[in-house]
N, C-alpha and C positions, 0 to 999 in steps of 0.2 A: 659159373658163379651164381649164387644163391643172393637174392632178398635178405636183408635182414629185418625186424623191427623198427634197431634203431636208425636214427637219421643220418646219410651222409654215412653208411656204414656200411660196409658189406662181408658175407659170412665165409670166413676163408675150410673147404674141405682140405682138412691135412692126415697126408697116410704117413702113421709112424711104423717102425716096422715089423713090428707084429702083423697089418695089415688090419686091423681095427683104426674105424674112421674117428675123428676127434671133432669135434664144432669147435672152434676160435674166434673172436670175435677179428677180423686183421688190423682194425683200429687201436685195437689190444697191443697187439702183436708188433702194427709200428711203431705204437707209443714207445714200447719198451725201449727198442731198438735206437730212436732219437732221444732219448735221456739217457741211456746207455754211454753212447757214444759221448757225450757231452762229460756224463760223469769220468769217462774212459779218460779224456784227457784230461780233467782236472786231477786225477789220479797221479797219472804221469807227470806232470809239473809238480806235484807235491811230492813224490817220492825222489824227484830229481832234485829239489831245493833240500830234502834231508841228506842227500846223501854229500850235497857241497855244504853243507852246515857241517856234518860230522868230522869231513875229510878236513876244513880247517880248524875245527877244535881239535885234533890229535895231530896235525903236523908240527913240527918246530916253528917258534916264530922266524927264526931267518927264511922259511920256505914260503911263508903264506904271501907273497907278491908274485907279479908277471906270470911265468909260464912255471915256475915250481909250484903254484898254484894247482895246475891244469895236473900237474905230473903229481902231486900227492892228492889230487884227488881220483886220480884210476888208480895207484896204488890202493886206494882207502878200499874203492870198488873190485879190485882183484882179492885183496883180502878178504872181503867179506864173501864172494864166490869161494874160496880155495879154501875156507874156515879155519883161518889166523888164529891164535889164540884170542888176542886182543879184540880184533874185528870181531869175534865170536863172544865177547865180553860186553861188547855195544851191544850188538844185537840183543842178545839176550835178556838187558838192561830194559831195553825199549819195547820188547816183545811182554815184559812184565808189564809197562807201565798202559800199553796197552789194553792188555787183560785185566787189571785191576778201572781203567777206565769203562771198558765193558761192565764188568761185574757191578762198579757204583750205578752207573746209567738204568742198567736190568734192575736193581734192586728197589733203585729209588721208583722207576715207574711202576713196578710190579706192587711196592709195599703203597703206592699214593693213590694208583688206576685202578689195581685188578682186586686187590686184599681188603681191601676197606669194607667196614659195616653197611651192608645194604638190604632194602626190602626184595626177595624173589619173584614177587607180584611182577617187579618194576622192569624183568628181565626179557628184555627181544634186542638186544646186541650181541657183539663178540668178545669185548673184553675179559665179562666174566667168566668164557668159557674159556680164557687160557690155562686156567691149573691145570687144564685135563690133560695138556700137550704139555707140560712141563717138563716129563722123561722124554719125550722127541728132541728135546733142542739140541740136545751133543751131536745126535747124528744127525739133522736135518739143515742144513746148512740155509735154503731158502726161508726156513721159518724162523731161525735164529738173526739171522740178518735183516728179517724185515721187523722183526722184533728189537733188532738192536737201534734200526733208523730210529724209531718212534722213542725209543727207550732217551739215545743222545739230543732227541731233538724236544724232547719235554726237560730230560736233566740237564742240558747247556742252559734254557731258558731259569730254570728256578734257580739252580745253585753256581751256574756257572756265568751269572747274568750276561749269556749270549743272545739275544733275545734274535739272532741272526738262526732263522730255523735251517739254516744250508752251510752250516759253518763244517769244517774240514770233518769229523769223526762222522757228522752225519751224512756228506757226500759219499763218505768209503763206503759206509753201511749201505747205502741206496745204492750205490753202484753193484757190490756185489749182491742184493738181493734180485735185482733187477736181472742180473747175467744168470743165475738159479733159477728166478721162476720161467727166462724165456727156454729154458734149457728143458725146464719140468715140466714145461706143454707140451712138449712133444717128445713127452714122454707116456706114452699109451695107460702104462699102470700107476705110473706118478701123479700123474696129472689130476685123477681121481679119487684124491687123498684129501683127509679134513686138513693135513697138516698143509698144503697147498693153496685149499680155498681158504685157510686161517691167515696165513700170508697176504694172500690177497687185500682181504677186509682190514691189514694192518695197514699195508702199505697205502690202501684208500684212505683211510684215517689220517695217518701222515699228510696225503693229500691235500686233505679237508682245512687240517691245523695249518701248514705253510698257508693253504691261500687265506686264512683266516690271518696269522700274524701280518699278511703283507699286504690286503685286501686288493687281490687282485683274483678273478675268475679260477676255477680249480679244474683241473684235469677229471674228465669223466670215463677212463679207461678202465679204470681197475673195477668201478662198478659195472661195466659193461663186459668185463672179463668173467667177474664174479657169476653175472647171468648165465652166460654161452656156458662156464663151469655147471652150474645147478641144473640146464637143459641136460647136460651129456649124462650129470653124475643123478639124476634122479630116478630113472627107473630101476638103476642099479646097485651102487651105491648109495642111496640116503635112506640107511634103513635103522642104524643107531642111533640112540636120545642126542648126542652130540653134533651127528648131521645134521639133525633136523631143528636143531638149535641156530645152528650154522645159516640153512636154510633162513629160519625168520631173521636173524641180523643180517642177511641181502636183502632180502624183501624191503626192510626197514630205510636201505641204507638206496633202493631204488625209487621207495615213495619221496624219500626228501631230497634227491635229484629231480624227481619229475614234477614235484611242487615247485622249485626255485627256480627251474628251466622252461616251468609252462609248457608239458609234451607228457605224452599219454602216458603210462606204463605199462612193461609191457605183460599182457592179461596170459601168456600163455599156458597151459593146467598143469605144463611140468614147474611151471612153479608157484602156483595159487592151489592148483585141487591136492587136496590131500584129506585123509581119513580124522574127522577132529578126532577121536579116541587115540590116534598114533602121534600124535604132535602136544608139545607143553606148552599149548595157550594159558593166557593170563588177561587183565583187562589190559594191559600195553602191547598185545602181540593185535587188540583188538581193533587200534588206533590205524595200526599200516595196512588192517584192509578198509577203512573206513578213508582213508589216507587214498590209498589206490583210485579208490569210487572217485574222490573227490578229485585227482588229477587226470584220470578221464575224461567229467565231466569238464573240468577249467580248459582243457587241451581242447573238446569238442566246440565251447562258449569262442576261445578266443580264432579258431579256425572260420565262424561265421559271421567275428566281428561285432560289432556293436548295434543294438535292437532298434537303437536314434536310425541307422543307416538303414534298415534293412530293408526290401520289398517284400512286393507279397509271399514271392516266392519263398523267404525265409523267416514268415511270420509263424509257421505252423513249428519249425524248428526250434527259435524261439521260446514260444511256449511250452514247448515242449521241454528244452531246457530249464527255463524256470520250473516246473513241474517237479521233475528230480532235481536241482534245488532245495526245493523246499521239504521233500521224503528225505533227502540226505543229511540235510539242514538237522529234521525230526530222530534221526539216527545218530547223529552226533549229541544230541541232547539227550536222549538216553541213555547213551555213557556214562554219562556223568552222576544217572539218578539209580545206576548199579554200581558204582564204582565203590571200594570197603568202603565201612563207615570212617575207618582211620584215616583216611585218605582226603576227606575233606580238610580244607584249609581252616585253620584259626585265628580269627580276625583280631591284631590286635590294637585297641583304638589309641589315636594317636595323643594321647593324655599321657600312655604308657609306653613308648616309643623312645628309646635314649634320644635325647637332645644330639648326640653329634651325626645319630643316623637319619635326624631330620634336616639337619644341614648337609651331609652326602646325598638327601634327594630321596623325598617321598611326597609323593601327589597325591590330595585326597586329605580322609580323616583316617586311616586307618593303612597297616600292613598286615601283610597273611602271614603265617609260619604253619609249615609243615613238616612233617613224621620225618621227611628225608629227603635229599637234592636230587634223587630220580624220583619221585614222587610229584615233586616243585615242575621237573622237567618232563615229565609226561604230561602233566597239566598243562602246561605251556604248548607242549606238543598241538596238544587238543585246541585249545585258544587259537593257535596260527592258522589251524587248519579249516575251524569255524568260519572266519576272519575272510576265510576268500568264500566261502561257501555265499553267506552272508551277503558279501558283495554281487555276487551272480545275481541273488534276489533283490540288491537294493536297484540291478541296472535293470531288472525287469519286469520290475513290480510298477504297479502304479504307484501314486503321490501317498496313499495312507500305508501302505502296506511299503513302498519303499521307508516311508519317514520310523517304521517299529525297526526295520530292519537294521538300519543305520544306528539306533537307537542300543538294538543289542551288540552292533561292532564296538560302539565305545561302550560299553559296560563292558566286554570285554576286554580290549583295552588297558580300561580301568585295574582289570584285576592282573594282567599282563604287570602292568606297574606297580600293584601290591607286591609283588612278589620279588622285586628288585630287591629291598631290603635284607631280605633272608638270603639271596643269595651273596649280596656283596658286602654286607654289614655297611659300615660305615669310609670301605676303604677310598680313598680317592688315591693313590700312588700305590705303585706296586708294592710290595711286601713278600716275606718269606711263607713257603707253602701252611707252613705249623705256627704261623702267628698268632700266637694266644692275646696278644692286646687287640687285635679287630675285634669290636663292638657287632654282636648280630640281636635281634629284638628276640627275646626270649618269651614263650608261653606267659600269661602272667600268675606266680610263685611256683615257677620252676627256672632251672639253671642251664645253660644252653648245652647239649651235648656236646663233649671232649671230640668226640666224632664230625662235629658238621664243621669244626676248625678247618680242617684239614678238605673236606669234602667238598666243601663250599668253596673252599680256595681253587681246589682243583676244577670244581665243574662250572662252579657258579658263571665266570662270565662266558665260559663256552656253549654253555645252554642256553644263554640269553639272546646268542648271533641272531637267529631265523625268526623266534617270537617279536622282536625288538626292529629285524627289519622287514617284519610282516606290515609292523602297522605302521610303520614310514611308506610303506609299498602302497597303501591305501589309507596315507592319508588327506585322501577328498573327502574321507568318511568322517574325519577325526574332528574334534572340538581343536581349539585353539593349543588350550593348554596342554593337551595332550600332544601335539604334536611338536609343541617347544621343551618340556619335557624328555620327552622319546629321543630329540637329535642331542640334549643336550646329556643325556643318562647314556645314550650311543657315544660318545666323545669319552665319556668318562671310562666303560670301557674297555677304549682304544687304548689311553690309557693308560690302565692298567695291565692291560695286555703287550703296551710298547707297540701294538699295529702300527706298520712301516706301511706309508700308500706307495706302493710302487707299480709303473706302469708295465 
């Protein structure tokens, strides 16, 4: 057994048989296998409670008591094995209404998530790259299914107000997706398909959302699958525009693990070096290497512990930390002074701010609006990621140079909370995805795009998770009101979101 990078993990060699070696992560590997199982039985209970629901909807009522119970419901079960006309009538019935459940679920997430008006700049995810796999899904059973989780577990919440992200269509979904991909690892030429690693990055997503509605810690496998995927499949595989799209939304989706989890990421050149002329950078693919730097750095600070403690022996370290800091600190600030011009924010002061969006909560004199909700959310990006940069310098600086430092986390901050308004309008209660009465602060003499209804609804308070619990994460830095604010715009939303605290 091999080393891995990550922690508490190790790298399983699996020969499939072709005899071509495979890298897995087994972390990966178990995970599947203990959700699996769990999903496996809830399966079975649920297919058992349809199948006594049915057998006493089509018995007689003099049979539905005692043991004539028992006896028309294996009749109900031999018919439907031996294909009854009748029993063959159910099924059929039920096999429609399932498919027709599929088809709303895919449609609504695809026309709300993937299809929507957006800038390209803004692009280092996976979402948008699903049109490309759109002809895979009939025949690709893994990618369809883990398509289908994400798909039931967004559309139970909006229109099916199930706000329960684990309700029965989505267990089935994650069950069979889960039983596909542990099958497609060890599958030598499967396994190094985009249509695999697209699955993956869905299923993490998925992830992401449940631990977000139920706020409780999220499973780190699928991201760690995704890796040990891009080590095997990059010298050979990731050679078309769409891999290498593929490629930056792992990247992406490793920086904001190794940010929230305080641990390194991992630098290896199968998945960092690459040719820029061969890859679609943008200013947001330039955030997760700037992102990487910076979680190295925090991973390396908190491994030595705090500078109050330290001896001499790790004064030179230290400093040295602070050092890159503050180059890093200077790197993240010229981002921002390259970034389009469109992209800058529009302050609008708070004279011109609807009245009901000051009372759903704006701090300050003024809110920002910008061109577009991935626009809003890579900015945010940027901010959270400053946020701790920042902090490394305020714990290592001296008393002048800590006191600027500090000074630029809440301005920060500050703009962290302009930005609230734009994305949430004025909503305090949930609401429907397309709700054209929510109030958003519009440019002033212009009319709010038809588009950010919907956009804003979808993304707005999912972008805000990390930005929003960056500055509660530090807030020793924060002013007062800033920090009563933050928890009190954090509740709100909850929410909206219906987050369920469970343990």
């Amino acid at each position: 057994m091999e080393k891995c990078r990550i922690p508490e993990s190790l790298v399983e060699l699996v020969k499939p048989a072709n005899n071509a070696m495979l890298r897995t992560c087994q972390g990966f590997a178990e995970g599947l296998d203990l959700v699996l199982r769990d999903q496996n039985q809830i399966a079975k209970a649920g297919a058992e409670r349809r199948y006594k629901a049915q057998a006493k909807k089509k018995a007689p009522a003099h049979l539905n008591n005692g043991s004539s119970s028992n006896s028309s419901e294996s009749t109900s079960q031999s018919a439907s094995r031996s294909g009854s006309s009748s029993s063959h009538d159910e099924l059929v019935v039920y096999s429609s209404i399932a498919e027709s459940r599929n088809s709303y679920a895919h449609a609504f997430f695809v026309s709300a998530y993937v299809l929507g008006p957006r800038d390209t700049r803004t692009d280092h995810g996976f979402l948008e790259l699903l049109p490309h796999l759109f002809d895979k899904l009939p025949f690709n059973p893994v990618l369809s299914s883990s398509l289908a989780t994400l798909s039931h577990c967004y559309f139970g919440a909006w229109h099916r107000s199930i706000r329960n992200a684990e309700y029965l269509d989505v267990k089935q979904s994650y069950s069979v997706a889960l039983s596909g991909l542990r099958h497609a690892l060890r599958d030598s030429r499967h396994c190094m398909t985009d249509e695999v690693l697209m699955a993956v990055c869905l299923l993490n997503f998925f992830e992401y959302t449940t631990s977000a509605l139920t706020s409780r810690p999220r499973g780190d496998q699928h991201v760690d699958g995704a890796t040990a995927l891009i080590k095997q499949r990059r010298s050979k595989t990731m050679t078309s525009n769409l891999s290498r799209r593929l490629l930056i939304a792992v990247r992406r989706d490793m920086v904001t693990k190794a940010l929230i989890c305080s641990m390194p990421v991992d630098s290896a050149p199968e998945i960092w070096d690459d040719p820029s002329e061969d890859m679609p950078y943008n200013p947001a693919t330039s955030i997760d290497f700037l992102g990487r730097d910076a979680a190295n750095l925090l991973a390396l600070a908190a491994d030595h512990g705090s500078p109050l403690n330290a001896d001499s022996s790790d004064t030179e370290i230290h400093s040295n930390i602070c050092l890159q800091a503050k180059a890093l600190n200077a790197r993240y600030a010229q981002w921002s002074e390259q970034v389009p011009a469109e992209w800058l924010p529009f302050s609008v002061p708070l004279e011109l701010i609807p009245q009901e969006i000051i009372q759903a909560g704006v701090n300050g004199d003024h809110c920002d609006v910008y061109t577009h909700t991935s626009v809003c959310s890579i900015w945010n990006d940027w901010r959270a990621h400053r946020i701790r940069i920042l902090s490394l310098i305020a714990d290592h600086e001296e008393i002048d140079s800590r006191r600027e430092a500090v000074l630029q986390i809440q301005r920060i901050a500050d703009d962290i909370h302009a930005s609230l308004p734009y994305m949430l309008g004025n909503k305090v209660e949930p609401s429907e995805l397309n709700d054209m009465d929510i109030i958003y602060p519009p440019i002033p003499g212009q009319s709010v795009p038809a588009s950010h209804y919907q956009s804003a609804a979808a993304y707005g308070g999912h972008t805000l998770w990390v930005p929003m619990r960056t500055v509660l994460a530090f807030q020793q830095y924060m002013r007062e009101d800033q920090i009563s604010f933050t928890t009190q715009q954090f509740r709100r939303i909850e929410r909206l979101y219906d987050v369920r605290h469970l343990q």
